[in-house]
C-alpha positions in Angstrom: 89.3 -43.5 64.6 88.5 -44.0 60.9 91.0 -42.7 58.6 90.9 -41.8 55.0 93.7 -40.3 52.3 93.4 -36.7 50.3 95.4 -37.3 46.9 96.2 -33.2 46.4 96.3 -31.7 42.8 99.8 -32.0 42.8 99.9 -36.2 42.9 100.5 -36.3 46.7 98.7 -38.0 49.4 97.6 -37.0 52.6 96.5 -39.7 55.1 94.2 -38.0 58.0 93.1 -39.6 61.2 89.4 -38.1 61.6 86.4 -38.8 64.4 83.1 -40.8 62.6 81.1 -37.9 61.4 82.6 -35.2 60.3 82.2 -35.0 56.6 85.0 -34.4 54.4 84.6 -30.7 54.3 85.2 -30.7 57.4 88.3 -33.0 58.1 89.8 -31.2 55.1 89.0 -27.7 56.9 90.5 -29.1 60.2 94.0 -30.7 58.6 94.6 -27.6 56.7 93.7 -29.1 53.3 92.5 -26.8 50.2 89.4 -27.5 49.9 87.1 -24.1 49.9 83.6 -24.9 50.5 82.2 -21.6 49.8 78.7 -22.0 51.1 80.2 -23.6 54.2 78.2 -26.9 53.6 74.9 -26.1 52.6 75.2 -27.6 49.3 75.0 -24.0 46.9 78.1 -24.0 45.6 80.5 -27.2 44.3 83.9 -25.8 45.8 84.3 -28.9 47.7 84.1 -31.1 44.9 86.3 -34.8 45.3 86.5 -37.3 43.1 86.2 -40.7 44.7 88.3 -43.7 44.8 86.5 -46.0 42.9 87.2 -48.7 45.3 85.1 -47.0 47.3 82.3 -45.7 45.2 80.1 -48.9 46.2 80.5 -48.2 50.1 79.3 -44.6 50.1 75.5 -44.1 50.0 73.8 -42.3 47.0 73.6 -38.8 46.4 70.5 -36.8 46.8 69.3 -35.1 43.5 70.4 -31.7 45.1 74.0 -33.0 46.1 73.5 -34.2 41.8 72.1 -30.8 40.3 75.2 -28.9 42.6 77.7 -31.1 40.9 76.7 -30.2 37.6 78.3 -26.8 38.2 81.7 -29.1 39.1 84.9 -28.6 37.2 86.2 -31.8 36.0 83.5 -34.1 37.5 83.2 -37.2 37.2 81.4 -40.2 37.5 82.7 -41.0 40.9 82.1 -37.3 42.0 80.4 -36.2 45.4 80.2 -32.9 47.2 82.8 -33.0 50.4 80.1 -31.8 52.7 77.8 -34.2 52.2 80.2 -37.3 52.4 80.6 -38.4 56.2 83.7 -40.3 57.1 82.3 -43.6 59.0 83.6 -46.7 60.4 82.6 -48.5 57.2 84.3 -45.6 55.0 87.6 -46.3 56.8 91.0 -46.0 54.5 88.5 -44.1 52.3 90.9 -42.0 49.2 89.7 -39.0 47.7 91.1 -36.8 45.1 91.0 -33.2 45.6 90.5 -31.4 41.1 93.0 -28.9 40.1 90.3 -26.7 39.4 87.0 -25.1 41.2 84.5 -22.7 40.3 81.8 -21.1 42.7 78.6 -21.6 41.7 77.5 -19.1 43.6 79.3 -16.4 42.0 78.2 -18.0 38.6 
């Protein structure tokens, strides 16, 4: 199984073991992790906001303009910013890092 590492707001990692897949929504949802994910993956809000290792920016493929437009709504992004639900945790993304912001905001609530 491919593993990958949540740096938490607080400096702290978290190394998870996680089945090819899932997306990192979803590993974060199963190991307990903070992440909120208000629209529960369908890409209307940007709760599950992470800020990508940039060691690892090159592996991951590109956003869609939708994934783009929802993180302009993001807290704190930045240029290695993706939505956790649409980021899915593959052999070739193993070790992936990922750095949970401080801060959120619901972009369905406004």
């Amino acid at each position: 199984m491919p593993t990958m590492t949540f740096v938490l707001p607080d400096g702290s990692r978290r190394p998870i073991e996680a089945a090819e897949g899932l997306s990192i929504l979803e590993i974060a949802h199963a190991e307990g992790i903070a992440i909120e994910g208000a629209c529960d993956g369908s890409m209307a809000c940007s709760t599950c906001h992470v800020i990508v290792d940039r060691a690892w920016w090159p592996r991951l493929p590109p956003a869609a303009e939708e994934e783009l437009d929802m993180l302009d709504f993001a807290v704190g992004a930045q240029a290695t910013s993706r939505l956790g639900c649409q980021v899915h945790l593959t052999g070739d993304l193993d070790g992936l890092v990922v750095t949970l912001p401080a801060v959120t905001r619901n972009a369905l609530l406004g």
